[in-house]
C-alpha positions in Angstrom: -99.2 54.2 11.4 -101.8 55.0 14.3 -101.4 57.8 15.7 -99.9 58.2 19.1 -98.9 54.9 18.9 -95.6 54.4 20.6 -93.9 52.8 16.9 -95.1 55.9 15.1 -92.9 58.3 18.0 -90.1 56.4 17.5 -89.9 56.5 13.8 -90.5 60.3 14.0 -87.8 60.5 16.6 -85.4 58.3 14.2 -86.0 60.3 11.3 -86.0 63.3 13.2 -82.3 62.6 14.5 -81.3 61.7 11.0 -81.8 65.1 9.1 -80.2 66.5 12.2 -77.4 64.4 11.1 -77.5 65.2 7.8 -77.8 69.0 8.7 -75.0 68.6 10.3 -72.8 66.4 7.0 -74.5 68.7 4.7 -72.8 71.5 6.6 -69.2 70.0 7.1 -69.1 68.8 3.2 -70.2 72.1 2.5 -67.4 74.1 4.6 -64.9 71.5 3.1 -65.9 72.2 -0.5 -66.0 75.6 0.0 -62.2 75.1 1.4 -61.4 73.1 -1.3 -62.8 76.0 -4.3 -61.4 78.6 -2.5 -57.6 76.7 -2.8 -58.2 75.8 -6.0 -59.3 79.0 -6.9 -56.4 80.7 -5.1 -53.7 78.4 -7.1 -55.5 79.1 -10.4 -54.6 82.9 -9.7 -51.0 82.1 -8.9 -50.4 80.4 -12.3 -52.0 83.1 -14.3 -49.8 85.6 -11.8 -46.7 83.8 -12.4 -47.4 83.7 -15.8 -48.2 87.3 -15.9 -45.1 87.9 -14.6 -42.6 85.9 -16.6 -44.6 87.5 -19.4 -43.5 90.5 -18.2 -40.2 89.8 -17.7 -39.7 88.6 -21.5 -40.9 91.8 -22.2 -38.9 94.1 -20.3 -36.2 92.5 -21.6 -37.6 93.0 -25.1 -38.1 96.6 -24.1 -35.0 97.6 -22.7 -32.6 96.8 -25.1 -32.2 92.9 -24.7 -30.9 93.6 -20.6 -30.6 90.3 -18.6 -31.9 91.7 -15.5 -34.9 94.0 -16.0 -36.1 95.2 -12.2 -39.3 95.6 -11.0 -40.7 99.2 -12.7 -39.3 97.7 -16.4 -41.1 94.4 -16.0 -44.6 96.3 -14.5 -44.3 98.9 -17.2 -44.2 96.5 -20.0 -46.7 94.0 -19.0 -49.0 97.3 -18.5 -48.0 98.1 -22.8 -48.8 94.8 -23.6 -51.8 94.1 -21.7 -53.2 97.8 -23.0 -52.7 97.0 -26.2 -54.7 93.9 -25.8 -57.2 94.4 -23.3 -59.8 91.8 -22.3 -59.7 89.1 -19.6 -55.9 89.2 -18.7 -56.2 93.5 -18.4 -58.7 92.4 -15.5 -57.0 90.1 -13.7 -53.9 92.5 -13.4 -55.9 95.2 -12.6 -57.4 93.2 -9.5 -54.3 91.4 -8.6 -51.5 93.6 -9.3 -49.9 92.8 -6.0 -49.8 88.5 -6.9 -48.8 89.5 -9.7 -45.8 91.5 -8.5 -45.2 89.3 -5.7 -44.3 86.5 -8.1 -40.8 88.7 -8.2 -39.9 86.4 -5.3 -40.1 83.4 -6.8 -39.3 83.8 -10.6 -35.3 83.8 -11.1 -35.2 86.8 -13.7 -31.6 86.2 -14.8 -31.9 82.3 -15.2 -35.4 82.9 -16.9 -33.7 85.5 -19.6 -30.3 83.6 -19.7 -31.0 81.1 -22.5 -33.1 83.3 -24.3 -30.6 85.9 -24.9 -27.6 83.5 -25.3 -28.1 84.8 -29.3 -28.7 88.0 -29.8 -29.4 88.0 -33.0 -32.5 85.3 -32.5 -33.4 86.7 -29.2 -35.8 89.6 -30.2 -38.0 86.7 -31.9 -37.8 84.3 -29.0 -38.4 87.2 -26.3 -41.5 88.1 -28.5 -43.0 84.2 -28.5 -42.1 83.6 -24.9 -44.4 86.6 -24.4 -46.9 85.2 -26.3 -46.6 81.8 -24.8 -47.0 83.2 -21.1 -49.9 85.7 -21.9 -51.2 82.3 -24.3 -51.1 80.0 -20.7 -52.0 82.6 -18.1 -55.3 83.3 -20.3 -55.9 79.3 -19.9 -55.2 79.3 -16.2 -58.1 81.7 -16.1 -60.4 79.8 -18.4 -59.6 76.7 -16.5 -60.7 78.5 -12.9 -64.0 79.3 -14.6 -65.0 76.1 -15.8 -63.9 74.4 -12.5 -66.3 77.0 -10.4 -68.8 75.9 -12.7 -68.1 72.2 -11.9 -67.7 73.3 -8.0 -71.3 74.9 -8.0 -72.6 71.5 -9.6 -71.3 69.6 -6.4 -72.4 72.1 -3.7 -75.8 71.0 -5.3 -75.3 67.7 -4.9 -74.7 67.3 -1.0 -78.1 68.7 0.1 -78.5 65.2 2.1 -81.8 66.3 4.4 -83.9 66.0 1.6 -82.7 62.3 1.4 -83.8 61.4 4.3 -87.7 60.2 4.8 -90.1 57.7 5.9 -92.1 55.2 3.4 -94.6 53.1 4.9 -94.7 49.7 3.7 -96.7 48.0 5.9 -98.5 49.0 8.8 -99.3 46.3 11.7 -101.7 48.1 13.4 -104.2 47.7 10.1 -103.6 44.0 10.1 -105.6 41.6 12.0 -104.4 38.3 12.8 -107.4 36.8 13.8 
Protein backbone atom coordinates (compact mmCIF):
# COMPACT_ATOMS: atom_id res chain seq x y z
CA UNK A 1 0.00 0.00 0.00
CA UNK A 2 1.01 3.71 -0.81
CA UNK A 3 1.92 5.44 1.73
CA UNK A 4 -0.23 8.04 3.26
CA UNK A 5 -2.87 6.91 1.40
CA UNK A 6 -6.03 7.16 3.24
CA UNK A 7 -6.77 2.90 2.80
CA UNK A 8 -3.29 2.30 4.29
CA UNK A 9 -4.52 4.54 7.72
CA UNK A 10 -7.31 2.70 8.04
CA UNK A 11 -5.98 -0.68 7.86
CA UNK A 12 -3.29 0.47 10.39
CA UNK A 13 -6.06 1.89 12.57
CA UNK A 14 -8.03 -1.62 12.15
CA UNK A 15 -5.24 -3.58 13.04
CA UNK A 16 -4.15 -1.29 15.53
CA UNK A 17 -7.69 -1.62 17.46
CA UNK A 18 -7.56 -5.32 17.10
CA UNK A 19 -4.29 -6.21 19.16
CA UNK A 20 -5.79 -3.70 21.57
CA UNK A 21 -8.55 -6.15 21.69
CA UNK A 22 -6.62 -8.90 21.90
CA UNK A 23 -4.47 -7.25 24.68
CA UNK A 24 -7.23 -6.90 26.35
CA UNK A 25 -8.79 -11.11 25.80
CA UNK A 26 -5.32 -12.15 26.20
CA UNK A 27 -5.46 -10.49 29.66
CA UNK A 28 -9.04 -11.68 30.87
CA UNK A 29 -8.33 -15.46 29.67
CA UNK A 30 -5.24 -15.01 31.37
CA UNK A 31 -6.79 -13.82 34.91
CA UNK A 32 -9.46 -16.54 34.35
CA UNK A 33 -6.92 -19.33 33.87
CA UNK A 34 -5.01 -18.19 36.55
CA UNK A 35 -8.41 -18.41 38.71
CA UNK A 36 -9.09 -21.47 37.43
CA UNK A 37 -5.25 -23.15 38.48
CA UNK A 38 -5.27 -21.49 41.58
CA UNK A 39 -8.88 -23.52 42.46
CA UNK A 40 -7.76 -26.45 41.10
CA UNK A 41 -4.68 -26.23 42.79
CA UNK A 42 -6.33 -25.34 46.07
CA UNK A 43 -8.77 -28.53 45.89
CA UNK A 44 -5.83 -30.78 44.94
CA UNK A 45 -4.38 -29.67 48.53
CA UNK A 46 -7.61 -30.44 50.26
CA UNK A 47 -7.75 -34.05 49.02
CA UNK A 48 -4.20 -34.79 49.96
CA UNK A 49 -5.16 -32.84 53.43
CA UNK A 50 -8.18 -34.82 54.03
CA UNK A 51 -6.36 -37.76 53.17
CA UNK A 52 -3.60 -36.79 55.44
CA UNK A 53 -5.89 -36.63 57.95
CA UNK A 54 -7.97 -39.71 57.80
CA UNK A 55 -4.55 -41.28 57.55
CA UNK A 56 -3.87 -40.03 60.69
CA UNK A 57 -6.72 -40.84 62.27
CA UNK A 58 -6.34 -44.74 61.30
CA UNK A 59 -3.28 -44.31 62.98
CA UNK A 60 -3.93 -42.88 66.18
CA UNK A 61 -6.28 -45.37 66.51
CA UNK A 62 -3.58 -47.95 65.73
CA UNK A 63 -1.42 -46.14 68.21
CA UNK A 64 -3.52 -45.76 71.13
CA UNK A 65 -4.69 -49.02 71.81
CA UNK A 66 -7.48 -49.56 69.05
CA UNK A 67 -9.55 -46.12 70.85
CA UNK A 68 -12.59 -45.05 68.71
CA UNK A 69 -12.11 -41.44 69.22
CA UNK A 70 -8.52 -40.39 68.99
CA UNK A 71 -8.42 -36.22 69.53
CA UNK A 72 -6.52 -34.00 67.88
CA UNK A 73 -2.69 -34.31 69.57
CA UNK A 74 -3.01 -38.45 68.99
CA UNK A 75 -4.05 -38.07 65.34
CA UNK A 76 -1.06 -35.12 64.69
CA UNK A 77 1.38 -37.20 66.64
CA UNK A 78 0.99 -40.26 64.67
CA UNK A 79 0.76 -38.85 61.28
CA UNK A 80 4.12 -37.00 62.32
CA UNK A 81 5.67 -41.06 63.24
CA UNK A 82 4.47 -42.18 60.09
CA UNK A 83 5.37 -39.45 57.81
CA UNK A 84 9.12 -39.48 59.64
CA UNK A 85 9.52 -42.69 59.02
CA UNK A 86 8.88 -42.27 55.42
CA UNK A 87 9.84 -38.94 54.44
CA UNK A 88 9.67 -37.64 50.91
CA UNK A 89 6.83 -35.68 49.09
CA UNK A 90 3.98 -36.20 51.70
CA UNK A 91 6.65 -35.01 54.84
CA UNK A 92 6.53 -31.66 52.70
CA UNK A 93 3.29 -31.12 52.13
CA UNK A 94 2.52 -31.49 55.94
CA UNK A 95 5.22 -29.51 56.85
CA UNK A 96 3.76 -26.47 54.66
CA UNK A 97 0.18 -27.19 55.34
CA UNK A 98 -0.07 -28.39 58.69
CA UNK A 99 -3.03 -26.14 59.43
CA UNK A 100 -5.36 -27.83 56.12
CA UNK A 101 -4.25 -30.55 57.27
CA UNK A 102 -5.61 -30.08 60.81
CA UNK A 103 -8.50 -28.18 59.76
CA UNK A 104 -9.83 -31.31 57.93
CA UNK A 105 -10.79 -32.18 61.85
CA UNK A 106 -14.04 -30.32 60.96
CA UNK A 107 -15.08 -32.20 58.38
CA UNK A 108 -13.90 -35.85 58.88
CA UNK A 109 -16.45 -37.75 61.41
CA UNK A 110 -13.59 -39.59 63.50
CA UNK A 111 -15.97 -42.03 65.19
CA UNK A 112 -18.05 -43.05 62.07
CA UNK A 113 -14.60 -43.19 60.10
CA UNK A 114 -13.07 -45.79 62.96
CA UNK A 115 -16.49 -47.45 63.63
CA UNK A 116 -16.42 -50.22 61.04
CA UNK A 117 -12.96 -50.69 61.18
CA UNK A 118 -12.78 -51.59 64.78
CA UNK A 119 -16.19 -53.60 64.77
CA UNK A 120 -13.46 -56.82 65.11
CA UNK A 121 -10.91 -56.37 67.14
CA UNK A 122 -9.12 -59.09 66.45
CA UNK A 123 -8.89 -58.01 62.41
CA UNK A 124 -8.68 -54.39 63.21
CA UNK A 125 -4.85 -53.92 63.83
CA UNK A 126 -4.43 -55.24 60.05
CA UNK A 127 -7.30 -53.09 58.58
CA UNK A 128 -6.13 -49.87 60.68
CA UNK A 129 -2.59 -50.53 59.23
CA UNK A 130 -3.99 -50.75 55.22
CA UNK A 131 -6.38 -48.00 55.73
CA UNK A 132 -3.17 -46.04 56.58
CA UNK A 133 -1.61 -47.18 53.72
CA UNK A 134 -4.45 -46.57 51.39
CA UNK A 135 -4.79 -42.78 52.60
CA UNK A 136 -0.99 -42.00 52.54
CA UNK A 137 -1.25 -44.36 48.98
CA UNK A 138 -4.17 -41.61 47.58
CA UNK A 139 -2.97 -38.37 49.21
CA UNK A 140 0.58 -39.05 47.48
CA UNK A 141 -1.63 -39.27 44.05
CA UNK A 142 -3.57 -36.15 44.74
CA UNK A 143 -0.16 -34.50 44.79
CA UNK A 144 1.14 -36.15 41.67
CA UNK A 145 -2.04 -35.34 39.93
CA UNK A 146 -1.69 -31.33 40.95
CA UNK A 147 1.79 -31.47 39.30
CA UNK A 148 1.00 -32.89 36.17
CA UNK A 149 -2.12 -30.59 35.85
CA UNK A 150 0.26 -27.30 36.43
CA UNK A 151 2.26 -28.71 33.85
CA UNK A 152 -0.86 -28.88 31.56
CA UNK A 153 -2.05 -25.28 32.98
CA UNK A 154 1.40 -23.72 31.88
CA UNK A 155 0.81 -25.32 28.28
CA UNK A 156 -2.45 -23.23 27.99
CA UNK A 157 -1.26 -19.95 29.43
CA UNK A 158 1.03 -20.31 26.29
CA UNK A 159 -1.55 -20.86 24.12
CA UNK A 160 -3.73 -17.56 24.55
CA UNK A 161 -0.99 -15.04 23.57
CA UNK A 162 -3.67 -13.80 20.79
CA UNK A 163 -1.70 -10.29 19.68
CA UNK A 164 0.67 -12.08 17.86
CA UNK A 165 -2.34 -13.43 15.84
CA UNK A 166 -3.28 -10.59 14.72
CA UNK A 167 -1.52 -8.97 11.33
CA UNK A 168 -1.93 -7.62 8.01
CA UNK A 169 -1.06 -9.64 4.56
CA UNK A 170 -1.24 -7.75 1.49
CA UNK A 171 -2.77 -9.51 -1.26
CA UNK A 172 -3.37 -7.09 -3.70
CA UNK A 173 -2.66 -3.66 -3.77
CA UNK A 174 -4.91 -1.23 -6.08
CA UNK A 175 -2.89 1.52 -6.07
CA UNK A 176 -0.13 -0.58 -8.30
CA UNK A 177 -2.76 -1.59 -10.75
CA UNK A 178 -3.66 0.46 -13.66
CA UNK A 179 -6.79 0.05 -15.34
CA UNK A 180 -6.09 1.75 -18.29
Amino acid sequence: MVRGCSCRQAVEYSVEEARREARRVQAEYARRLGSFRDGIAQGAREMAARHLYLAGVYAASLDNGLTRNPDGFMVRASLMRRLEAEGGRLLGFYGENSVLVEAQAEFVDVERSLRGVLRNRRGAPGLLEARVRSELGQAEASLARLERLEGFLASWRESVRLESQVGVDVVVDMHETSYE
